[in-house]
VEXZAMAR-465525 format. One record per residue (C-alpha): y, x, z; chain. Coordinates in steps of 0.2 Angstrom, whole numbers, plus 5000, padded with zeros to 4 digits. Each point is the difference from the previous one (the first is absolute). Last residue first. Example, Ala and Ser with C-alpha at 12.3 -4.5 7.8 and 13.67 -1.06 7.14 Angstrom:
BEGIN
     v     u     w  mol
  4995  5068  5036    A
  4983  4994  5003    A
***
This chain:
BEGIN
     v     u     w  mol
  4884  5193  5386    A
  4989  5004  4986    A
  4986  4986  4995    A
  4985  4995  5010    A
  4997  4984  4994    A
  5009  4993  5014    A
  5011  5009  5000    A
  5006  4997  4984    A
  4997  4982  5002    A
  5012  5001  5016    A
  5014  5009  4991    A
  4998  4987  4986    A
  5003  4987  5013    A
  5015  5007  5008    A
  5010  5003  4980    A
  4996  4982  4999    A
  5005  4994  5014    A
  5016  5009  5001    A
  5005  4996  4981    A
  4995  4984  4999    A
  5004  4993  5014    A
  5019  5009  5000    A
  5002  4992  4983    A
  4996  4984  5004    A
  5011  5000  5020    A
  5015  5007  4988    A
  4998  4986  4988    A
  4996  4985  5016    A
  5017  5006  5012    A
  5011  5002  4983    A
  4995  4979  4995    A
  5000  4996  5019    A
  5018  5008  4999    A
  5005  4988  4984    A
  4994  4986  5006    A
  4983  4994  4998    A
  4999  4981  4995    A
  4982  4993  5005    A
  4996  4984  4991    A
  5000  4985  5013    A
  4985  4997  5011    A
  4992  4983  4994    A
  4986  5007  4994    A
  4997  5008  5016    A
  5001  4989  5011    A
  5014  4997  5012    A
  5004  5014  5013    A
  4998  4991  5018    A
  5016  4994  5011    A
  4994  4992  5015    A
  5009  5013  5012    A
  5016  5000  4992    A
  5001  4980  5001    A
  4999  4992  4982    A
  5014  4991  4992    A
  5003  5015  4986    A
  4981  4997  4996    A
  4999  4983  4990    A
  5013  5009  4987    A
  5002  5018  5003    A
  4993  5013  5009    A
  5013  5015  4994    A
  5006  5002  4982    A
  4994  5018  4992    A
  5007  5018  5000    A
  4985  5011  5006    A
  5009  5014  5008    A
  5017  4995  5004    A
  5012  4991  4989    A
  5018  5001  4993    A
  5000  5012  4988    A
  5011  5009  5002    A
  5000  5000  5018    A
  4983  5005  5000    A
  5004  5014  4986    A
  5010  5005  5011    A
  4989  5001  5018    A
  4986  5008  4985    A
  5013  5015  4996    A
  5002  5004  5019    A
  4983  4997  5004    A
  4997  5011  4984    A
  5013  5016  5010    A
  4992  4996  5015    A
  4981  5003  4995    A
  5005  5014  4988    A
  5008  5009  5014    A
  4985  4998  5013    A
  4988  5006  4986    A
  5009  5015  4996    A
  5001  5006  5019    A
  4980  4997  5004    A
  4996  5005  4984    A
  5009  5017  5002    A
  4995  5001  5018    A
  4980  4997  4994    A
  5002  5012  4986    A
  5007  5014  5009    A
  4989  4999  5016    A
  4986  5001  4985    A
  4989  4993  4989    A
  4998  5013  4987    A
  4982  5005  5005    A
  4994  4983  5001    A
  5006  4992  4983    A
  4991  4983  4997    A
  4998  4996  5015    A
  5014  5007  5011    A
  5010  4991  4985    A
  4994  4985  5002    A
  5003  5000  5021    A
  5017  5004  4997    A
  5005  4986  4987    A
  4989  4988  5012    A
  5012  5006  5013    A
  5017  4997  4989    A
  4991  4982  4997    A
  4998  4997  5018    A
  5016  5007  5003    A
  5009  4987  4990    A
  4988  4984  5000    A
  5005  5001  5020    A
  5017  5000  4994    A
  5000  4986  4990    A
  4990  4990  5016    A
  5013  5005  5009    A
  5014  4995  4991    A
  4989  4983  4994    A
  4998  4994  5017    A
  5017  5003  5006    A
  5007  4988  4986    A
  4987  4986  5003    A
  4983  4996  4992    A
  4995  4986  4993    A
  4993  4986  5013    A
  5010  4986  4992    A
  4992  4999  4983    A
  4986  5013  5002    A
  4991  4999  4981    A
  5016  4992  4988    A
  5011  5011  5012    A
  4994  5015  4995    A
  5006  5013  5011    A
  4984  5004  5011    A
  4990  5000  4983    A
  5011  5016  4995    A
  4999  5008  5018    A
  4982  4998  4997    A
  4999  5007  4983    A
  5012  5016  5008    A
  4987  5003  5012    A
  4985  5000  4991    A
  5007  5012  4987    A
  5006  5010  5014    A
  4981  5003  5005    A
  4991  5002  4984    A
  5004  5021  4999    A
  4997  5001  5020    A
  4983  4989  5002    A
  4996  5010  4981    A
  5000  5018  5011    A
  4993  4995  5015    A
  4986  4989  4992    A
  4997  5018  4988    A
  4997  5010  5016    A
  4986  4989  5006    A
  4989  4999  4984    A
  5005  5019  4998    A
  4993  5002  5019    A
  4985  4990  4996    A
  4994  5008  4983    A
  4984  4992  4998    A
  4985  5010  4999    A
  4989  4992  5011    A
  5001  4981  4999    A
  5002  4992  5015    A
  5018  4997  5003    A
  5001  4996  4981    A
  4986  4985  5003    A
  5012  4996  5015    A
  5016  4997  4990    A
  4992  4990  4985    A
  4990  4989  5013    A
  5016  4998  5009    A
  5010  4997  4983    A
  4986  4987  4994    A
  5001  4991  5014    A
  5016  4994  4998    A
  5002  4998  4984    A
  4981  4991  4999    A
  5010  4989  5013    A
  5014  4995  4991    A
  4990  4996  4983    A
  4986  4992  5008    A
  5012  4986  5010    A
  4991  4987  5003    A
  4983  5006  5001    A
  5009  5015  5013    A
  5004  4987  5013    A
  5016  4993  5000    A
  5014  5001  5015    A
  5002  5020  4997    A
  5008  4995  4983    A
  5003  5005  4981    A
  4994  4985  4987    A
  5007  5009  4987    A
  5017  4999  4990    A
  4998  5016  4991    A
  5016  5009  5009    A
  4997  4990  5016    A
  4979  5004  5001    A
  5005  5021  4995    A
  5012  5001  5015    A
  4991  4992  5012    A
  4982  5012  4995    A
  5013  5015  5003    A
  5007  4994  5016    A
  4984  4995  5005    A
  4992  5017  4997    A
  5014  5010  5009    A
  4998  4988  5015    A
  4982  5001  5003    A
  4999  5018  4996    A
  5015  5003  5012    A
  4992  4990  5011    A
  4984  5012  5001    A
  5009  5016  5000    A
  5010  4995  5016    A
  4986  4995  5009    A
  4989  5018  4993    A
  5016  5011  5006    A
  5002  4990  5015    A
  4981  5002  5005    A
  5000  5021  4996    A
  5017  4999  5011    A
  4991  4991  5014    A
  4985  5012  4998    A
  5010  5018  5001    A
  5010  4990  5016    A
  4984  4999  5006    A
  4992  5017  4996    A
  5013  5011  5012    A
  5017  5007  4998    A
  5000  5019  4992    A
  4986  4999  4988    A
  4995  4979  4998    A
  5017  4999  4997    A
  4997  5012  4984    A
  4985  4994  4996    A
  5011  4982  4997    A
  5015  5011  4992    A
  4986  5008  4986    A
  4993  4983  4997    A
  5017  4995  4995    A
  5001  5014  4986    A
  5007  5017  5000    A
  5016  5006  5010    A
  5005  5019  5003    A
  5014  4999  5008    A
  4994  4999  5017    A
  4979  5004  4997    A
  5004  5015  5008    A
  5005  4990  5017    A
  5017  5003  5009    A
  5003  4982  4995    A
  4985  4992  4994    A
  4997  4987  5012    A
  5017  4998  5004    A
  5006  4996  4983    A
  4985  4989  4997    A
  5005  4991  5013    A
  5017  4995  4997    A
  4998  5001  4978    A
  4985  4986  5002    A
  5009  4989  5017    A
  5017  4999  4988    A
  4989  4993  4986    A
  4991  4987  5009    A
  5016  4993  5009    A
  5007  5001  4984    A
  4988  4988  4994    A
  5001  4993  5016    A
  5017  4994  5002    A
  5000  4997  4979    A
  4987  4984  5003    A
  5011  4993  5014    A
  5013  5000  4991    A
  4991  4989  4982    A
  4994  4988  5013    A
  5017  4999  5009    A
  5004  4996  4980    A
  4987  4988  4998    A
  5007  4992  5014    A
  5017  4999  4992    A
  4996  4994  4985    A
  4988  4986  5004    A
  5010  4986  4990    A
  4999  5008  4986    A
  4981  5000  4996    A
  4986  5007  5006    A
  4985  4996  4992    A
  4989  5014  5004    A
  4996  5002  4983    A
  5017  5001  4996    A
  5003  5012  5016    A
  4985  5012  4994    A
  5010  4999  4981    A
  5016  5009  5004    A
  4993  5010  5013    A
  4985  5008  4989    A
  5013  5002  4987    A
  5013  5007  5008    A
  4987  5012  5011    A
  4991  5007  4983    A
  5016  5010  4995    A
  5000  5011  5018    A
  5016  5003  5012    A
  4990  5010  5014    A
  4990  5011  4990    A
  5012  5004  4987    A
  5011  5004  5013    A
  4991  5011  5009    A
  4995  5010  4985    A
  5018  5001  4996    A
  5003  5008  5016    A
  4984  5010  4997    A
  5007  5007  4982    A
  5017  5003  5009    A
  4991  5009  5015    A
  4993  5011  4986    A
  5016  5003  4989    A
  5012  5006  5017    A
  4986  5013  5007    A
  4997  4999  5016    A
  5008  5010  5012    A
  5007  4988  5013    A
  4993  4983  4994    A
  5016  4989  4995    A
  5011  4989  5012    A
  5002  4983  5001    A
  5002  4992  5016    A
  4993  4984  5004    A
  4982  5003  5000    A
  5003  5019  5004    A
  5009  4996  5017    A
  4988  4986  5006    A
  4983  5011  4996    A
  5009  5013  5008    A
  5002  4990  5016    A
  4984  4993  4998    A
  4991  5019  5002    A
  4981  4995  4993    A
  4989  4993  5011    A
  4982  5004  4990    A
  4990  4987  5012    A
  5014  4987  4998    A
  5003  5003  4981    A
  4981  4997  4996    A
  5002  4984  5010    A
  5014  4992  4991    A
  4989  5007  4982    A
  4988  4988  5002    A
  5014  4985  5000    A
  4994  5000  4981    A
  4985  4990  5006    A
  5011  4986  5004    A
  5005  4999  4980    A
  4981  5001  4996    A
  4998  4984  5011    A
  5015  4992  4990    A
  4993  5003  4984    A
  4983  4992  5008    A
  5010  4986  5005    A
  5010  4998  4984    A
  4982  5000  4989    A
  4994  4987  5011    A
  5016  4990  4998    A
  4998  5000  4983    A
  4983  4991  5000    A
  4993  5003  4980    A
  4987  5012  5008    A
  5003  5013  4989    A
  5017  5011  5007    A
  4990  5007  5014    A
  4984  5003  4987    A
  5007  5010  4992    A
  5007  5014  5015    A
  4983  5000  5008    A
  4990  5001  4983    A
  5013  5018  4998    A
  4998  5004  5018    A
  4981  4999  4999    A
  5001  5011  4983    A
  5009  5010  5010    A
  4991  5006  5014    A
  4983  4999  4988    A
  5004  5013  4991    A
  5010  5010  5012    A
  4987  5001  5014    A
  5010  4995  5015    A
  5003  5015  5013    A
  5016  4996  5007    A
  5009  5014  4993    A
  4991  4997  4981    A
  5004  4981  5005    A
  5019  5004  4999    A
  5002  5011  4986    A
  4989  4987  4990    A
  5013  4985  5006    A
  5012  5011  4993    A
  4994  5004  4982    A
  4997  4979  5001    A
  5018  4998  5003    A
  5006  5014  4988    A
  4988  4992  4985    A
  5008  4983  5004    A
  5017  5010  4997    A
  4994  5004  4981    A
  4995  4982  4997    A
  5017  4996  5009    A
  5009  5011  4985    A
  4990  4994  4986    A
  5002  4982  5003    A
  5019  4999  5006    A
  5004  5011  4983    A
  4991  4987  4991    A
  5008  4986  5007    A
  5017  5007  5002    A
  4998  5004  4981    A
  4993  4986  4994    A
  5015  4989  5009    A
  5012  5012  4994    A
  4995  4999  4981    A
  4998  4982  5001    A
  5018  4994  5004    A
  5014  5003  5014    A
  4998  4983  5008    A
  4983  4994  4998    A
  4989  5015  5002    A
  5011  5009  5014    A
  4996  4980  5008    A
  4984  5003  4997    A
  4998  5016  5005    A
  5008  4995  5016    A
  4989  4985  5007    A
  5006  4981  4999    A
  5004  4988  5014    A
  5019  5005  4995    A
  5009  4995  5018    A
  4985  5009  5013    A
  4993  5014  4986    A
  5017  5004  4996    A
  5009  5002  5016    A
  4985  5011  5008    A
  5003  5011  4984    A
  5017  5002  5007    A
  4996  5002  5020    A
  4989  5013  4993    A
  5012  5011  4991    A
  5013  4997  5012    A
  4988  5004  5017    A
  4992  5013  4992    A
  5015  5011  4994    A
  5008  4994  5020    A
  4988  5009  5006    A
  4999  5014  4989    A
  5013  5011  5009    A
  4991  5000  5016    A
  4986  5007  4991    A
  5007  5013  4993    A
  5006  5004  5016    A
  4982  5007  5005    A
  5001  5015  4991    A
  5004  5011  5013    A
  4983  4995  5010    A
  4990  5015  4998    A
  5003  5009  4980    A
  4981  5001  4996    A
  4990  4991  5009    A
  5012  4984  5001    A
  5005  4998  4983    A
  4982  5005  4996    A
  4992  4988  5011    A
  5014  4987  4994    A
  4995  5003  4981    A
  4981  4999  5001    A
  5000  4984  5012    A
  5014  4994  4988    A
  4988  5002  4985    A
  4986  4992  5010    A
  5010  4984  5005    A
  5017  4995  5008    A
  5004  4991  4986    A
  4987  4986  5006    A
  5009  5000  5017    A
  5014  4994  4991    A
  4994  4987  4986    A
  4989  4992  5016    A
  5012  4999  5013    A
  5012  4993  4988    A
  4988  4987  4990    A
  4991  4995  5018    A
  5010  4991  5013    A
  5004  4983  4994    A
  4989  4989  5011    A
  5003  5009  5016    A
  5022  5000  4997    A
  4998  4981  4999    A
  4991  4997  5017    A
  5012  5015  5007    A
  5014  4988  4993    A
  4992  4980  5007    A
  4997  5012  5017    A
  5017  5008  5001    A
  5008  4983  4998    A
  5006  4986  4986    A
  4993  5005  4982    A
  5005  4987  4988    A
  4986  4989  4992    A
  4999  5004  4982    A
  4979  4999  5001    A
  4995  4993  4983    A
  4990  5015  4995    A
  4992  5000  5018    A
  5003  5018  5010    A
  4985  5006  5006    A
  4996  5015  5012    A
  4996  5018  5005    A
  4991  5008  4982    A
  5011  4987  4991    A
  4997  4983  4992    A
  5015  4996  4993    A
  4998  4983  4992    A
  4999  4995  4983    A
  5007  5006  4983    A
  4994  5020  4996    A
  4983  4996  4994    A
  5008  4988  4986    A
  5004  5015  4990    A
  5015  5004  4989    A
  5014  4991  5011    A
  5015  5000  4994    A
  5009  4986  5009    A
  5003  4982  4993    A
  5014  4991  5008    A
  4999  4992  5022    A
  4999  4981  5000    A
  4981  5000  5001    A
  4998  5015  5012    A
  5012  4991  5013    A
  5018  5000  5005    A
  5006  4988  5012    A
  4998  5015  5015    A
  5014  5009  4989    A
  5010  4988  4999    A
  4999  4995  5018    A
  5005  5019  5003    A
  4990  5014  5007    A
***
């Protein structure tokens, strides 16, 4: 660090955007504090590893979150039902979860503002609401799929369901209530030890590691299987792994962390160290559930979660059966926690309201009755007979997949502004694969739709013709967008970099300005095609998906 640098203090540093007073003041993380006005450099293993200790927590966190009840359901099946040939996918969505978080993870740290907001601010009040309410209605769906899970669980283990969940919905409230934020990291944390369960369950199963090695890195397809539904699971997969809720919950858990610029690189082992055991988790579910069942009558033939845990208990023994009921309910529980407060961040940006784990619920009413009132919502529909469950849990896959490239391209949008990131937009290779990234997730979703809405004429045909058609559309409007670029002269959001008492600042101390004082938002031509096509496809999609849904759900044909 230089002597410049060192001289600079909070009093001679320019206005940030701030929206509540919560997120200025010391880290005080789960494993140690890091003083507000601590810009001492970091000389030594022990002075780095101190540091590393007090930032853990938003990566591991967002990432083992994700690995929650749906991707219990969909590993088990990848693994139950096709062995271990679909691992690859997951080698391939690494570097997805890596980009997409390292980019939210940029945001939260230089903009000190979450990412409806800033969707609100810079491309206008229709796409704020819409992320909003979108965000709202599809984690209230997903906190049904949590508590749907930590029900499958405690039916194996035994646990009344009435009164297995309602503990675990109190449990999961009252985590996030105590107005301490490091309490609520350190049970996060706990909960992200617990998912270490399934290690053990791997152990005792001892699947072959060399064809665990070989399908993880080789792709290949199930021999056999039919061509649309390994597509629909490989989209489910994805879907699961890559989820809307993890880049607002990151985005705003590091605000309310306050972490800052200077801390980028640890909060990036942070963010590494949470993806080694997120896939960790899902290798260990498709590995032993694949050797479980292999041979087996129930290969092939998956059903639910509880269904894997009996079957364990089958052919392997009870504890494994137990450790895998325990994982499911860990992994259901901080899913709720973090689903929740993504949503309950989300709403206390875009309304400007007191939204943060360091106050207590007096001070913040409207943030935590968000918060609360999504568990309570989610559990009461757990309990109450009647409700269709599978629909419930169908239609979060189906709108995760139709919302999911919208997300996407709004963040590779904000990660091009330079009035919002000044020096830490992103680079060249960045946007290429991010671009493309937005490409097959939005050829996928196109897939997944249309299994939805029209099941019988989803077929090899469809999926290849998509496949093939979207991949030529994709390069043919890079192709146009590179020259209207060049045209045009700008690159995403076209507006002045940090300018005036900013331009002197060191990278690492630059923060977005406030708000008001954000220059108008100037989208370039290609942003301009990028936001049309994304509108129609919304509304078209989602809204052909949700009247399928209704229809079903009131019993119509189909």
């Amino acid at each position: 660090m230089t002597a410049h640098t060192s001289a600079l203090d909070a009093s001679s540093l320019p206005a940030t955007a701030v929206l509540d007073e919560a997120h200025r003041g010391d880290i005080r993380g789960a494993l140690g504090t890091i003083a507000e006005g601590d810009h001492a450099p970091r000389i030594g293993w022990g002075a780095r590893l101190k540091t590393l200790l007090a930032i853990l927590g938003p990566g591991l966190i967002v990432m083992v979150g994700d690995n929650d009840a749906g991707a219990f359901g969909t590993y088990t099946q990848a693994g139950q039902n096709y062995g271990t040939a679909l691992l690859w996918t997951l080698a391939l969505l690494i570097p997805v979860l890596f980009v997409n978080q390292e980019m939210v993870l940029r945001l939260g740290a230089v903009t000190g503002v979450g990412h409806a907001r800033l969707i609100l601010e810079r491309f206008g009040g229709f796409w704020g609401a819409f992320s909003v309410i979108d965000l709202f209605l599809l984690n209230a769906l997903t906190l049904v799929t949590e508590f749907i899970g930590i029900s499958l669980g405690l039916d194996y283990l035994g646990v009344p369901k009435l009164w297995g969940v309602l503990a675990a919905a109190i449990l999961v409230i009252a985590a996030a209530s105590t107005g301490d934020f490091r309490r609520f990291e350190r049970f996060a944390l706990a909960l992200v030890a617990g998912s270490l369960l399934l290690v053990p369950v791997v152990l005792i199963v001892h699947p072959p590691v060399g064809q665990i090695a070989r399908d993880f890195l080789v792709p290949r397809l199930p021999a056999g299987a039919k061509l649309s539904e390994v597509m629909l699971l490989i989209i489910a997969i994805v879907g699961t792994t890559v989820a809307p809720w993890q880049l607002f919950f990151q985005q705003s858990y590091v605000i309310d962390k306050r972490i800052t610029p200077r801390f980028m690189r640890y909060e990036k082992v942070d963010l590494c160290l949470g993806i080694v055991l997120v896939i960790v988790g899902a290798v260990a579910m498709m590995a032993f559930c694949a050797a479980t069942f292999a041979g087996r009558p129930e290969f092939g033939n998956f059903g639910d979660a509880g269904g894997v845990a009996a079957g364990l208990e089958r052919y392997v023994g009870p504890v494994p059966a137990v450790l895998f009921a325990l994982a499911l309910i860990d992994a259901s529980i901080i899913g709720a926690a973090a689903v929740s407060l993504a949503t309950a961040y989300a709403i206390g940006d875009v309304l400007a309201l007191r939204h943060s784990l360091h106050r207590k619920p007096g001070e913040a009413k409207g943030f935590f009755l968000v918060y609360s009132g999504l568990i309570a919502l989610a559990a009461g529909l757990v309990l109450t007979p009647g409700t269709p469950l599978g629909l419930l849990t169908n239609a979060v896959q189906t709108l995760a997949g139709v919302l999911l490239p919208s997300a996407s391209v709004f963040l590779l949008l904000l990660c091009n502004d330079r009035a919002v990131l000044g020096p830490w937009v992103n680079g060249r290779a960045m946007n290429l694969f991010t671009g493309a990234v937005i490409s097959v997730l939005v050829m996928l979703s196109l897939i997944l739709t249309a299994s939805v809405l029209f099941p019988d004429a989803t077929n090899e045909t469809v999926i290849v013709g998509v496949l093939v058609g979207g991949s030529l559309v994709a390069l043919v409007t890079a192709g146009a967008l590179a020259l209207l670029r060049r045209r045009t002269c700008a690159d995403g959001l076209a507006v002045d970099p940090a300018a005036g008492d900013r331009a002197t600042l060191p990278r690492e101390r630059w923060r977005m300005p406030p708000l008001d004082q954000l220059p108008l938002a100037k989208l370039s031509l290609p942003a301009r095609v990028w936001m049309v096509v994304l509108r129609a496809y919304l509304v078209v999609a989602g809204g052909l998906v949700l009247m399928r849904i209704v229809g079903l759900a009131l019993g119509g044909e189909g």
